[in-house]
N, C-alpha and C positions, 0 to 999 in steps of 0.2 A: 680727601686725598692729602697725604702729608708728603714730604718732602724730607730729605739728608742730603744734605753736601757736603764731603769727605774733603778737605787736604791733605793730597797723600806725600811724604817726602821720599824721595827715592835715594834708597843707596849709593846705586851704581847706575841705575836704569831699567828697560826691563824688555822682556821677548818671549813676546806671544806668534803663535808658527800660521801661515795660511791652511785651512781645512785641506787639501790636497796636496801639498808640497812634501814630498821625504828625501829624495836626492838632494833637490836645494831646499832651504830651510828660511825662507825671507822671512821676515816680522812684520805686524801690524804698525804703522804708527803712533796707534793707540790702541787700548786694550780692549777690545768686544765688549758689549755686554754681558755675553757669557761666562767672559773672564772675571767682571766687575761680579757678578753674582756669585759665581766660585769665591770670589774675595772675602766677600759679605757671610756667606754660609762659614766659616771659619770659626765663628765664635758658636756655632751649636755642634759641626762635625768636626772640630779636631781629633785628630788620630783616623779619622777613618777615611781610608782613600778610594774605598768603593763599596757600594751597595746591592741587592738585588732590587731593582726598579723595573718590579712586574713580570715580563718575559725574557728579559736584560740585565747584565749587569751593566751598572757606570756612574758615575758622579751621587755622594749625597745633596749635591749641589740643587739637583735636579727638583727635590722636596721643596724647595726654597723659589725656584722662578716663575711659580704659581702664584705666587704672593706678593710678586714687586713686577708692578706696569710697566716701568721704565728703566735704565738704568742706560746713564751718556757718561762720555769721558770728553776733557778739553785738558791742552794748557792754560798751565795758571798763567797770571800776568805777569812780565819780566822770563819766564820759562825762558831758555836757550838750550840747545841739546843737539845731536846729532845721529845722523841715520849710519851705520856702518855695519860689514859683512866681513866676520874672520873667518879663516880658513881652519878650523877645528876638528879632532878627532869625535865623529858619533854615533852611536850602537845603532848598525844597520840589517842586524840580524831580522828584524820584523818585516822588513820588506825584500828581501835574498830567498830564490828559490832553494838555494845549495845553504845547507845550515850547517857544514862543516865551520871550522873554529877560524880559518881565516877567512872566512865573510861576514863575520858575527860584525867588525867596526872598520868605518868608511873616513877617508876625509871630506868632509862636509861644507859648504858655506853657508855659513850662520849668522842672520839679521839682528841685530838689536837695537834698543834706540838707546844711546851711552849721555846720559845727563846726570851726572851724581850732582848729587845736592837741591837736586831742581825738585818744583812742587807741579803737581797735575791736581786736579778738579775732579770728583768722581759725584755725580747725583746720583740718587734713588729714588722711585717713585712707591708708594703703595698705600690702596689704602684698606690692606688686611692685617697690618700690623700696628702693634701699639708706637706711642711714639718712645718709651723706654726701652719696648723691645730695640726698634731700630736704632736708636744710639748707641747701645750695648754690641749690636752685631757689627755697627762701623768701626766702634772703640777697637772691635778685634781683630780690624783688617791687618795682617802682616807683610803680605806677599802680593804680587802679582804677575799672575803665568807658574812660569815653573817656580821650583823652589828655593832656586837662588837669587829671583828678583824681591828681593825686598824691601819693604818699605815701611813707615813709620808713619802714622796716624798725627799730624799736626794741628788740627779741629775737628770740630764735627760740628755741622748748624743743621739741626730742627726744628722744622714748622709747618707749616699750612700751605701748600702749593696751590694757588692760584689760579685756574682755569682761564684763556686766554687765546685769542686767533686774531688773524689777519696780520698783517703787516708787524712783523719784529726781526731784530737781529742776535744772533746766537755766536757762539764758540763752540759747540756741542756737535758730534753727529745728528743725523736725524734720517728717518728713511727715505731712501733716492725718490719715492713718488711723491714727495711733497714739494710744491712748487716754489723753484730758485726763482729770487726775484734779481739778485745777482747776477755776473757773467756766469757762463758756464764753465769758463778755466779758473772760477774761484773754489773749486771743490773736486775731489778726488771721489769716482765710486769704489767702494770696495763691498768684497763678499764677506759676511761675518756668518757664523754658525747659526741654525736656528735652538730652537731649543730640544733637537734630537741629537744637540752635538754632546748632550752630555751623558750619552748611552753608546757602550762598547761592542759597537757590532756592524755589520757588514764594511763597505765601504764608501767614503764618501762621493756626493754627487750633487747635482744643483738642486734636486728637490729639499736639499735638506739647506740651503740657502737664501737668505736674505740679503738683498741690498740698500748699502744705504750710503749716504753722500758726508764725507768727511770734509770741514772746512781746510783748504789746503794750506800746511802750514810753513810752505817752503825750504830754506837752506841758508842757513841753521834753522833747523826746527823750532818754530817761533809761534804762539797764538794768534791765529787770526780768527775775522768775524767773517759772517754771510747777510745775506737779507732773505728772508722768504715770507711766501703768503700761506701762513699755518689754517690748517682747517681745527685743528686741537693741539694746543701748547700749554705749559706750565711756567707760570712765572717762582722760581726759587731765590726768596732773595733777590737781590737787584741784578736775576740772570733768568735767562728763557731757556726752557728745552723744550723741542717740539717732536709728537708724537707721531701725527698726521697733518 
């Protein structure tokens, strides 16, 4: 199993939507996995924003999360940043029975996390790629979420991910069933996409969801740590993500 740990520098910040929200429009904290994956596919599908994927169209993204195990997002150290919701005009023709022309855009409130300059942590796990290949694919992360979030590639470290359980502490999400050794008000659950989220069809529902426990990073958005009893974790560099 290798390992990439990404420093990403952010523009402005960035905003990824909860799978079910159109009227309101809140943001993740952090970016899914799925988002991290869309990130990483970038350096093989640029220009192309959709594919046929079997019975489906959706994400080329989708080719790509067959081949990386893991993939966590954290603040970096020193991070500072903040959670905020504007009031914005947004194309709500997709979800309006009546598709005449003044229902086509709504006023909206819109989640993002606003830390320009700030650095976030992005890992990858895999071990169906080379390790050239995967420095080449982090070298090309630009964005994250939509495509005004972007960001700038600050390092990239690859190596040898460490195989690892029992007792460790993290910065990292990890999934809600692995046991908090921490309080319980040290971590936020949240619903992130599985990996049916990167196919354009029906609508969404909990079967197509996973949960997993974010370490809670307060107000001002700041890195924190947890403690848990990992049944499989990854040591990356002198940092843990855990899997199960």
């Amino acid at each position: 199993m290798i390992y990439s740990k990404v420093t990403l520098k952010l523009h402005w910040g960035f905003a990824v939507s909860h799978p079910i929200k159109a009227k309101a429009k809140p943001s993740y904290l952090l970016p899914p996995p799925t988002t991290l994956i869309g990130a990483l596919s970038y350096g093989d599908f640029r220009g192309l924003e959709s594919d046929l994927l079997g019975n489906y169209m959706g994400s080329p993204a989708y080719k790509l999360q067959a081949k990386i195990r893991g993939a966590f997002a954290s603040f970096s150290k020193g991070f500072s940043g903040a959670y905020i919701e504007d009031i914005i005009r947004n194309v709500a023709y997709y979800y309006e029975r009546y598709k005449d022309r003044s229902h086509w855009y709504n006023v909206i409130s819109t989640g993002k996390v606003y830390a320009p300059g700030q650095e976030i942590n992005v890992v990858y796990l895999t071990d169906s790629l080379s390790e050239d290949e995967l420095k080449r694919l982090s070298w090309s992360i630009i964005r994250l979420g939509c495509k005004e979030c972007l960001v700038s590639v600050k390092d990239v470290e690859v190596g040898e991910a460490k195989e690892a359980k029992g007792r460790i502490r993290t910065s990292y999400y990890f999934p809600a069933d692995v046991n908090l050794l921490s309080s319980q008000s040290s971590v936020i659950i949240v619903d992130f996409w599985d990996s049916s989220g990167y196919l354009w069809r029906g609508k969404a529902n909990k079967d197509n969801w996973v949960k997993y426990a974010m370490p809670r990073p307060g107000f001002p958005l700041l890195r924190s740590e947890v403690e848990v009893d990992a049944k499989l974790a990854y040591q990356v560099g002198d940092e843990y993500v855990v899997l199960k």
